[in-house]
Structures are given as structure tokens and as C-alpha cells.
N, C-alpha and C positions, 0 to 999 in steps of 0.2 A: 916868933912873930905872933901877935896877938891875932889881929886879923884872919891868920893861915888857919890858927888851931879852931877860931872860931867857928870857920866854913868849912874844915873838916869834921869835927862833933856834930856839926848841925847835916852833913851829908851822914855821918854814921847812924844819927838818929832817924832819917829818914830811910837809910835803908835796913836797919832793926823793926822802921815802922812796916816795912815793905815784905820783910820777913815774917812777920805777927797774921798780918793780914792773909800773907801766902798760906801759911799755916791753920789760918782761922778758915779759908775758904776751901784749901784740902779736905780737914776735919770735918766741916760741914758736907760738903761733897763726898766723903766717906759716910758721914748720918746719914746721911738724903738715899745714897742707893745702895746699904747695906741694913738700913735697920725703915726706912718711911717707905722704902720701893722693896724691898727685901725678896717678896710672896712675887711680884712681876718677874722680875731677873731670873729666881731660881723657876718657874715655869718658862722664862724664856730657853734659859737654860738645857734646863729638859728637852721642850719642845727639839733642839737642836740635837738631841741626843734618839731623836725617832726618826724615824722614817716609814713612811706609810704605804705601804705596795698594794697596787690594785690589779685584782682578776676577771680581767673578761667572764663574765656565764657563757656556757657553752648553750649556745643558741638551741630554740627547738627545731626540728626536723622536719619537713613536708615530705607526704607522701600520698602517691595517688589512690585512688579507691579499696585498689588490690593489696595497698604496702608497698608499690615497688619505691626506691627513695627516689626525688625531685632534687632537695636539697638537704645536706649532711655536712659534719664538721670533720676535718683533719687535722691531726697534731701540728704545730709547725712554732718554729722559735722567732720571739721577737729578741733584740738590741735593747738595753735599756740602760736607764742613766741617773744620774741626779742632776738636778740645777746648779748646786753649789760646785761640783766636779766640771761639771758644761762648760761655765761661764768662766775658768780658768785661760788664761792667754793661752791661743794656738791649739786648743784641745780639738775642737770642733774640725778645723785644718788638718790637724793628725789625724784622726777618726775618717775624714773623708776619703785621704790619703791612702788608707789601710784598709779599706772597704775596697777602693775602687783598684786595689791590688790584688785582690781576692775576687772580682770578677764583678762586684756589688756596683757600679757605678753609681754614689749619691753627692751632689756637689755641696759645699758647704752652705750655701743660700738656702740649699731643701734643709739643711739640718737645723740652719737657724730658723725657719718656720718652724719646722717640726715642732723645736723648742717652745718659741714663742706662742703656739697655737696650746701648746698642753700644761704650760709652766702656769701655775696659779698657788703655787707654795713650795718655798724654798727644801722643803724634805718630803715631796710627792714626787714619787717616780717617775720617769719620761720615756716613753716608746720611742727610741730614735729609728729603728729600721724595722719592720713586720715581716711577718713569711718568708722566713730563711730555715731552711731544711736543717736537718741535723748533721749533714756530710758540709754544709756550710760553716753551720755553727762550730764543727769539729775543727776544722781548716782553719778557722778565725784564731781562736782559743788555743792554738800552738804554734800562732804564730809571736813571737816574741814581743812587736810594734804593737801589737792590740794591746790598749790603757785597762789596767786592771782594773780602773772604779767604773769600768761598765759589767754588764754581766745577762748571762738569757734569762730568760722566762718563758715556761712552754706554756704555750697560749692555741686557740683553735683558728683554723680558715674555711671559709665557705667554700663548699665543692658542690655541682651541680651536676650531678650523674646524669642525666637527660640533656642537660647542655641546649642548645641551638633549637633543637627540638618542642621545648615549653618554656623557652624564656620570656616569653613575652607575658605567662602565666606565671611563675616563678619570684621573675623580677633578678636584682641583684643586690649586695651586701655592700656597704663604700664606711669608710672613717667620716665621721659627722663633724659637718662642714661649719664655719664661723656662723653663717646664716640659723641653722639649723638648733645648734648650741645657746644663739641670741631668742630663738622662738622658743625655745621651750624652758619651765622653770629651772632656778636656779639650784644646782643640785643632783638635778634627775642625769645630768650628761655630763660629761668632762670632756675635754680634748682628746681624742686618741679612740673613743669610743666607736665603737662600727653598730651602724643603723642599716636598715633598711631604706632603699633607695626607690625601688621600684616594684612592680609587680604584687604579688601577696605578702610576700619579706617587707614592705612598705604598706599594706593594708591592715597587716597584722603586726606589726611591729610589737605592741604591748603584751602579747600572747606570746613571740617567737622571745623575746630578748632574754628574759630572766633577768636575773638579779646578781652585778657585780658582787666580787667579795673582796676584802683586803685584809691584809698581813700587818702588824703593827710592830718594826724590828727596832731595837738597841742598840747604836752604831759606836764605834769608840774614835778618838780624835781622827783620824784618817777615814772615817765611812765606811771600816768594815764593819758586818753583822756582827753582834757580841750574841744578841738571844733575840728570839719572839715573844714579844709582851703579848699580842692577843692577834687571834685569828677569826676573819668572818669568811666561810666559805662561800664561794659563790654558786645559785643556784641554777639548775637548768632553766633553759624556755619551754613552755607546751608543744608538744607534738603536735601539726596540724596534721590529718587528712582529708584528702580533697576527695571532691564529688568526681574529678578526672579519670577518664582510662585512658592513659596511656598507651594502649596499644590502638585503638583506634586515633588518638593524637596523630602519633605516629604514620599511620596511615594517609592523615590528612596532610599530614606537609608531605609525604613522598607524591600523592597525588597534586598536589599544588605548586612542587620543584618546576622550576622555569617559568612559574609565575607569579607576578605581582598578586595577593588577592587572601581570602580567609575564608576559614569554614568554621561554621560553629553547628555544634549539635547539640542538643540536652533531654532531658525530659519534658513532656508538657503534660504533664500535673503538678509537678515539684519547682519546676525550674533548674534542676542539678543540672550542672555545665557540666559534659564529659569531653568535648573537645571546644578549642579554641584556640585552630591555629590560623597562624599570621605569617606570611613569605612574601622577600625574602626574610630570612631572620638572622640573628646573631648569637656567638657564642657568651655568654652572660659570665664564664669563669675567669676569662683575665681581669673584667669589671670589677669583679669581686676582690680580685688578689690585687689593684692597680695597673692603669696603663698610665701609660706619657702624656701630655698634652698633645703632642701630634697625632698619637693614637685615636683618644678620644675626638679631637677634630675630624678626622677621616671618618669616625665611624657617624658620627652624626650629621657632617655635610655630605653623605652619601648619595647619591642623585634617587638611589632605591629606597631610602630611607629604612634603613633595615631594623630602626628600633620604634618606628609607627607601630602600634599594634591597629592595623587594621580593622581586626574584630572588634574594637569598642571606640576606634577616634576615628577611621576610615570611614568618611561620609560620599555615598554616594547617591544617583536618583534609584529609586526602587524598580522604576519601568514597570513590564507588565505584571510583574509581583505585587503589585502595586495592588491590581484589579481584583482581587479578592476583595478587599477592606472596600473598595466602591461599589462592589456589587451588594454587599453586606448594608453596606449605608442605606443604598438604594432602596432594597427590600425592606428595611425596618423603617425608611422613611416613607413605604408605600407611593414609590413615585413609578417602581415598575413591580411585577411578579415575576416566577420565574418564567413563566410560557410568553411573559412581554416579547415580543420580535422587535428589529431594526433590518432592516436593507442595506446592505453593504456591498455597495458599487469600486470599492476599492478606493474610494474619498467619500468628502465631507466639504462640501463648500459653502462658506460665506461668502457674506459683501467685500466683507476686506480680505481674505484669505480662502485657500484650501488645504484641507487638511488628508494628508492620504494613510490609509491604511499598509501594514506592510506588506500585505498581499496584494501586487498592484490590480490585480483581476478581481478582488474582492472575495468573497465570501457569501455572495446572496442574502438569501434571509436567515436568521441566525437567532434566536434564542437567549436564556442566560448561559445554560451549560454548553450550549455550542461556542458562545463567546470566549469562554472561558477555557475549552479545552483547542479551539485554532486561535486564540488571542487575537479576537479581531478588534481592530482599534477604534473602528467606526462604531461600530457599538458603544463603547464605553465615550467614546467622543458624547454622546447624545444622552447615554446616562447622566456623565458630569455636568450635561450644560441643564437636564431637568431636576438636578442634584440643588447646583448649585454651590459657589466654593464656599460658603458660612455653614452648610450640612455637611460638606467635605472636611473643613478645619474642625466641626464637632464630635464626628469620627475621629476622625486624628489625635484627638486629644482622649477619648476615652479607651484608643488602644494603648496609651502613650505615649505617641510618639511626638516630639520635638521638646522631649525631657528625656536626662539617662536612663536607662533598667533601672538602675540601681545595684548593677552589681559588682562583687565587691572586688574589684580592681581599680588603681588609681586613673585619674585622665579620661574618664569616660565622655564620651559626644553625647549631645543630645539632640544632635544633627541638625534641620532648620524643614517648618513642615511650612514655613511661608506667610501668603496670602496677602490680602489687602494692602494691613493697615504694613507691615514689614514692607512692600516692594514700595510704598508712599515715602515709607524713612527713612529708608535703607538707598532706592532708588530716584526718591523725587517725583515718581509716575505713578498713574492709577493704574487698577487693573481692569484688565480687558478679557471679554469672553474667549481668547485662543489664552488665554493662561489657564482657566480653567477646564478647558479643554487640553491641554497640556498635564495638566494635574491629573486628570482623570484615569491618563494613560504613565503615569508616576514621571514623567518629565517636569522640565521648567524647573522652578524654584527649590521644588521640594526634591530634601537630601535625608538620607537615614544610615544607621550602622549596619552592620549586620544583625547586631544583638538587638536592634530594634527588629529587622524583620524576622529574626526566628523566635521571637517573644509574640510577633503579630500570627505566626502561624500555629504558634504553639497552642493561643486563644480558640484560634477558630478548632484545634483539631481537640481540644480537651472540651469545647462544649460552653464557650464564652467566656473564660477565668483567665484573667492578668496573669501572668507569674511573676518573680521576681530573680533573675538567675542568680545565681550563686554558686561555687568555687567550697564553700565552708558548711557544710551542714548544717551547723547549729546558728548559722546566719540564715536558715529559711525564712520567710515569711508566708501567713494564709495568703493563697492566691485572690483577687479583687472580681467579685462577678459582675461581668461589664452589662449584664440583664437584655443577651440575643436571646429572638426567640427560637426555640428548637426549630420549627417546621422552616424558617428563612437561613437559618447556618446548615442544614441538612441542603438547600439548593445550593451553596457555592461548595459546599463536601464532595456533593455528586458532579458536581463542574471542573474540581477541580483532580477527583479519582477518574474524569475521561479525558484532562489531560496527559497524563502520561499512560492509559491505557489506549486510547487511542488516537491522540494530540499531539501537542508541541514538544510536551516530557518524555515522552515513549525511553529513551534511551535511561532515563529511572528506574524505568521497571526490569529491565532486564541484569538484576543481580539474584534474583528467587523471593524478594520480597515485595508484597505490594502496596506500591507506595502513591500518593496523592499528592499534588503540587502545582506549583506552578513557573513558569520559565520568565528571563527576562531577557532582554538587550536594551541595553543603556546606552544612547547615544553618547560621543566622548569627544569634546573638542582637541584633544590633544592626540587622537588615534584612532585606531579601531574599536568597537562597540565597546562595552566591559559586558561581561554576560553574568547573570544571575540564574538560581534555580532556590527556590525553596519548597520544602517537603514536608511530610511525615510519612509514617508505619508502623503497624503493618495499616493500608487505608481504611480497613473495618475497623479497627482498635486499635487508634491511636497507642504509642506507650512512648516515640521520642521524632522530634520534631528537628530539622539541619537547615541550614543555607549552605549557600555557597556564591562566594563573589568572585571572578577573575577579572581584575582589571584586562583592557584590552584582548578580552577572550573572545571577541565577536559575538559569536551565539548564545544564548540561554542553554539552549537545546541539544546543543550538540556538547558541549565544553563544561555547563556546569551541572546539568542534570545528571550523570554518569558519575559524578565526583559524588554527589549526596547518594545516590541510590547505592554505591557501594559502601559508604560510613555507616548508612543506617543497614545495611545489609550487614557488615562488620558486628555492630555493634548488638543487634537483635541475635545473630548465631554466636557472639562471645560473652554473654552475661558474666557478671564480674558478679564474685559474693563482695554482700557489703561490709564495711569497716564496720565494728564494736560502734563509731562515732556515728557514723551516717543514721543512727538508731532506725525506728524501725519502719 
């Protein structure tokens, strides 16, 4: 049939055409990515045939004035993986499986983070689990079920020999967080990387961290290693040490045990920190290694808050500690001298108010140095109101208080010194002469750290010079001369060496050194008083300057005077030789 054979040729021809074409679009497709893409494919190629392994640096080491360690690394094994083995169906499910049979509990949602937080190329290595011992890693590794395309890597873990004791100085070590990774350039951090979190370990981050290294390996079609094409080793971090002794540290939290509150001591010419404890406190080494999220919840809704550090974000009123820096103002603003007198009837009454003294029977006539060694309030009442609170906040700011020290810990307070124009926008109301008479006596508004008030006593006992504390030597700074005259800081010296020679601090001097200060009680709406003492010694020659804060400690006098005269008594009979670093 004509017809038939017609619409058969003419289908053969079309599907001859269909085969030309097929052929011609093959061909092409074989030019195009064996000879125009050639140089892409064999690099991708390659690329596919490396793998790139990275080495934590083993972090630098803190260590206090003497050498004893703060913080140090230990060997420990991490889990590690590739991407392209990961993302195999059910892998991740086995591995969890096989973990948590071996006592590891990790579920597969943590692994798929894991993954996802560090995966940013198909042949970069993945840390699935961190800090597993080597009786761990043993156990895993004969166990049958464990996927051979994982494999360890011994890697370092943060350990804090002092523990609990100087965490709050120390700080702790954690895996860098998505936040963390997004703030900082792109490069400098990867997923999986452990930074510094807190404390020094977080102020010195750049000096502790060092410099990762990586392995550059030849894998063959299953991912085993064939050879190492190139090796960059990774370098230590700087050893820090610190201005601290630890043995006096030490000292201050067993003194502090059972209370809320901080002791700081330093030098007052330099500003070297050698203590700066903070109770209660916490142990900083499970932080370091990880905890749970119930963990961490418990430890930070604490009702004690055990990871406040006290000594640089605990704001409290200064109280009679206070009256040094008023009496100081006073004198240099020639509103009184020292043989000035007041009458102290045991109050102070206004039109609108009375103001009482805490000796209800009073004090008589009094002096500057007698004011200052029975803290009588009446007096400073009458100072502050001939003061006035715009000469008050101009002292306050040239000791510096209601800014940080500046020293070099993270979260520092700069507490709140008030006044005016603050209680106008803050509260909507003006101020009235009992707030300034409340200031006088370090009440009302005004709040300070501790590390403000032993930088304000360090001033007066060195001879009018700022310091700048500091934890890091070669972070000193020249001290700021705030331009007191000798012969008016020589009257609150002697006011404040008959405080506890024979005043409110008495219970100071009784460790064998003589020491000069002044005591506080801090009114506390939520309890009992909080008591304050701040010091120096030896009182003729200045050489190191302490506070001491006990929340809810009632007395100055009794509770935190005793605390400082023993640090400084500690610390004057244990002289530490200095580090090579602390130069000279």
C-alpha cells in the first residue's frame, strides 16, 4: 500500500532525524564539559578528592602572680565526621544510637545542629561530640556498630585548677555561638571553635586563642586517607599572668563563705588586682566542658545569683565609706577646715523632716577627725547641705565614680552617682535638700561597685592619683593626678587612721598591721543592713588598699572590718615574688 509505506519512511526519517540530533547534542555535551569546562571539573574533581582537617591551638594558660595555674589544657578526644558520610540516610540515627549505648547520651536533633552549625564545605571536617576520654574513645572504637567513616582527633579541654575559687576572675571557655560567628569577620571563626565566654578567657581572647592549624588529606572513593598533601600546625596562645595571689584570693572567699558579698584588694600605686572575690560562686569547669540546658537554667535563675560577680557589677550605696570623699570635697572646696565643729544632738531637723544620727544620744561637738573616726552622721548632714550636691557630683566625677574603673574584666558597672538632672528623668521629681543630705551620708540614690570604692581609697592613700585596676600587667595605665592638696588629704588620713585605732574600725587593726579606713552600714530594703569597710596598709605607708562588702551583714564594724584587716594583714606578711611579666 502506497499510503502505508509513505507514513512509514517519513516516521523513519523523523526518527533518524531524532537520532542525528541526539547524537549531535551528546557530542556537544561531551565538547562543552570535557574540552570548554575541562580546568572546572578536573578542580572540582580534585577538590572532592581532599579533605581539610582543622586543629584547635592549644590555648594560652593563666596563671597567677606566683605561677600557680588558673587555667590549663588537658588531652581529650573529640568524634569527628565528614558531611558527605553525615548526610547518608539513618547515619546520624545509628551514631546516636551507638553513643548513647556507650553511656554518651546525644539525641539526633543535637547531631543535626551540630552538623548544620559547622558544615560550610562538603570536605571540612565536623566535630560531632567533644571531650570523650580516651577509656571512652577505646570502648567506642571496639565496638563493632561504630561507622568507620568517623574517626578521633585529640584535641585540648579547658581545666581550671582553682575552680570556684577565681571564676569569676578566670571566666570560662564554651563552643562559639551563631551570634558570635555572625559578629565577627568572615574567616577568623568556624563552627565548632571554642572562645572565650567570660572573665579574662573573654577579655583576652586574642592573646589566649592562638592560631588553628589544618591538615590537607587525599581521600580515595570511600573517604579513606590515601596521604597528606600539606600540613599547617597550629600555634599556642600567650601565657597570661596575672597581678592575682591566689593565696590571699583564697583567703577572701573562705572569709566570705555564708555570705552574699566581695572583697577586693590591690595595690594603690599601680592598681594591681591581687584579690577579687565574689560569693556565692560557681564551679566554671563543667561550663567549660558543657552542661544541659536545665543546667545552665538552674545555674543562672539562682535566687543567689552565683555568676554576678559582685566585685565589678554589684551596685550598692557606699554609706559611711562614703564620707571620706565628702570630707575631701569639703576641704578643697573651703566650705569647712579641719578643726570646723558641728553639734550633734543625735539629729538634724528641718521644716519638712528629721534627720537622725545613728548614735541616738549624739556625739556632742565633733570635729573633722572625730567625725570621721565615730561616723557621726550629723555632721556630714551639714557638710553636704554647705557642700551642696553640684560640688558633690564634681567630686564624684573626678574620683570616678558613676563610670567603670576600667578594668579589664568583661560586664563592668559604672554604678549610678545620681543627682538632679537623673532623679528629674529617671523619676519625674526635683531634688530636694534631704537627698542631698542623704548623699552626704552615701545613701539615696547614689550606688557604687566595690572596685569603685577601693580605687576611691586607693586615691586618697597614694596621695591623690586615679589608678586603673587591672588583672594583666602590661594593661597598666599612668595613674591620673586628681590635684588634692597634701595638707587637706593629710586631714581625712588622720580621720580615718583614728577610725580603727580608736573608732568604728577598731576590729581592722587587730591582725598586727596598721591599717586606716573607714566602716559602712548600708541601709537594705530587702533585709538587714549590708555592711562595708574599706582600708589601706600599713596606715603610715600606704602599699595596698581592700574593701569589703557583705550584703546583709548589718555592721561595717563588726562583720566587714576584720574581713579587710586580715587580707591586708595576709597579704603584707606573704609578699609574692613578681612574674618575669609584671616587670619591674
Amino acid at each position: 500500500m502506497p499510503e502505508i509505506r509513505d507514513i512509514l519512511d517519513a516516521r523513519l526519517k523523523m526518527l533518524m532525524y531524532g537520532i542525528f540530533v541526539s547524537l549531535l547534542v551528546l557530542f556537544t555535551g561531551l565538547y562543552f564539559f570535557q574540552i570548554v569546562q575541562a580546568d572546572k571539573y578536573i578542580r572540582l574533581a580534585y577538590n572532592n578528592r581532599l579533605r581539610l582537617i582543622r586543629f584547635l591551638p592549644p590555648r594560652g594558660g593563666i596563671f597567677d602572680r606566683s605561677g600557680v595555674p588558673l587555667a590549663v589544657n588537658e588531652t581529650t578526644f573529640s568524634i569527628m565526621g565528614y558531611p558527605l558520610d553525615l548526610d547518608k540516610p539513618g547515619m546520624l540515627s545509628h551514631v546516636s544510637s551507638v553513643l548513647s549505648a556507650h553511656g554518651i547520651p546525644v539525641s539526633v536533633e543535637d547531631l543535626k545542629k551540630t552538623v548544620r552549625k559547622q558544615r560550610w564545605a562538603p570536605y571540612q571536617v565536623i566535630r560531632l561530640v567533644p571531650n570523650l576520654t580516651m577509656v571512652q574513645m577505646a570502648e567506642l572504637f571496639a565496638d563493632p556498630e561504630f561507622p568507620s567513616q568517623l574517626f578521633p582527633l585529640p584535641v585540648w579541654r579547658r581545666i581550671y585548677p582553682a575552680g570556684a575559687i577565681a571564676a569569676n576572675i578566670t571566666g570560662f571557655v564554651g563552643e562559639i555561638s551563631e551570634a558570635e560567628l555572625r559578629n565577627n569577620p568572615p574567616g577568623r571563626y568556624v563552627g565548632g571553635d571554642i572562645v572565650g565566654k567570660s572573665g579574662i578567657e573573654r577579655s583576652y581572647e586574642e592573646r589566649l586563642r592562638g592560631t588553628a592549624g589544618e591538615e590537607a588529606i587525599e581521600v580515595n572513593a570511600r573517604g579513606r586517607k590515601v596521604r597528606s598533601v600539606d600540613v599547617l600546625k597550629p600555634s599556642k596562645g600567650e601565657d597570661l599572668y596575672l597581678t592575682l595571689d591566689m593565696g590571699a584570693q583564697k583567703l577572701a572567699m573562705e572569709l566570705l563563705s555564708g555570705y552574699r558579698g566581695a572583697v577586693v584588694a590591690m595595690d594603690v600605686k599601680t592598681g594591681a588586682v591581687l584579690v577579687s572575690a565574689s560569693s556565692p560562686t560557681y564551679d566554671n569547669n563543667p561550663l567549660a566542658w558543657g552542661v544541659s540546658a536545665k543546667e545552665w537554667q538552674e545555674l543562672t535563675e539562682d535566687r543567689d545569683k552565683p555568676m554576678l560577680d559582685r566585685a565589678i557589677a554589684g551596685v550598692y550605696p557606699p554609706a559611711s565609706t562614703f564620707k571620706a570623699l565628702v570630707a575631701l570635697a569639703a576641704l578643697e572646696e573651703g566650705v569647712i577646715a579641719p578643726a570646723t565643729t558641728f553639734s550633734c544632738p543625735g539629729f538634724l531637723k528641718l521644716p519638712s523632716r528629721t534627720f537622725r544620727c545613728w548614735r541616738r544620744s549624739g556625739h556632742g561637738s565633733v570635729n573633722l577627725a572625730g567625725a570621721l573616726q565615730n561616723s557621726c552622721d550629723v555632721y556630714f548632714y551639714q557638710v553636704g547641705m554647705r557642700l551642696g550636691i553640684d560640688k558633690l557630683l564634681k567630686w564624684c566625677k573626678k574620683f570616678g565614680l558613676g563610670v567603670p574603673t576600667g578594668v579589664d574584666l568583661p560586664g563592668e558597672s559604672g554604678g549610678n552617682i545620681a543627682g538632679p538632672g537623673w532623679k528629674k528623668k529617671r523619676l519625674g521629681e526635683n531634688w530636694y535638700q534631704g537627698d542631698t543630705i542623704n548623699y552626704s551620708i552615701g545613701q539615696g540614690y547614689l550606688l557604687l561597685t566595690p572596685f569603685q570604692i577601693v580605687r576611691l581609697y586607693a586615691a586618697i592613700a597614694n596621695g591623690g592619683y586615679l589608678v586603673t585596676p587591672h588583672f594583666v600587667a602590661s594593661e597598666s595605665r599612668a595613674p591620673a593626678d586628681i590635684g588634692l592638696l597634701p595638707e587637706k588629704l593629710a586631714a581625712v588620713q588622720k580621720g580615718l587612721d583614728r577610725v580603727v585605732s580608736r573608732g568604728t574600725g577598731a576590729r581592722a587593726g587587730s591582725f598586727g598591721v596598721a591599717v586606716a579606713g573607714k566602716t559602712g552600714t548600708a541601709q537594705n530594703a530587702h533585709g538587714m543592713d549590708h555592711a562595708l569597710f574599706a582600708g589601706y596598709a600599713p596606715a603610715d605607708n600606704p602599699q595596698y588598699v581592700a574593701v569589703a562588702m557583705v550584703e546583709a551583714g548589718a555592721h561595717g564594724g563588726s562583720v566587714a572590718s576584720p574581713i579587710v584587716g586580715e587580707i591586708l594583714a595576709h597579704i603584707l606578711s606573704h609578699p609574692a615574688e613578681k612574674n618575669e611579666s609584671e616587670g619591674d
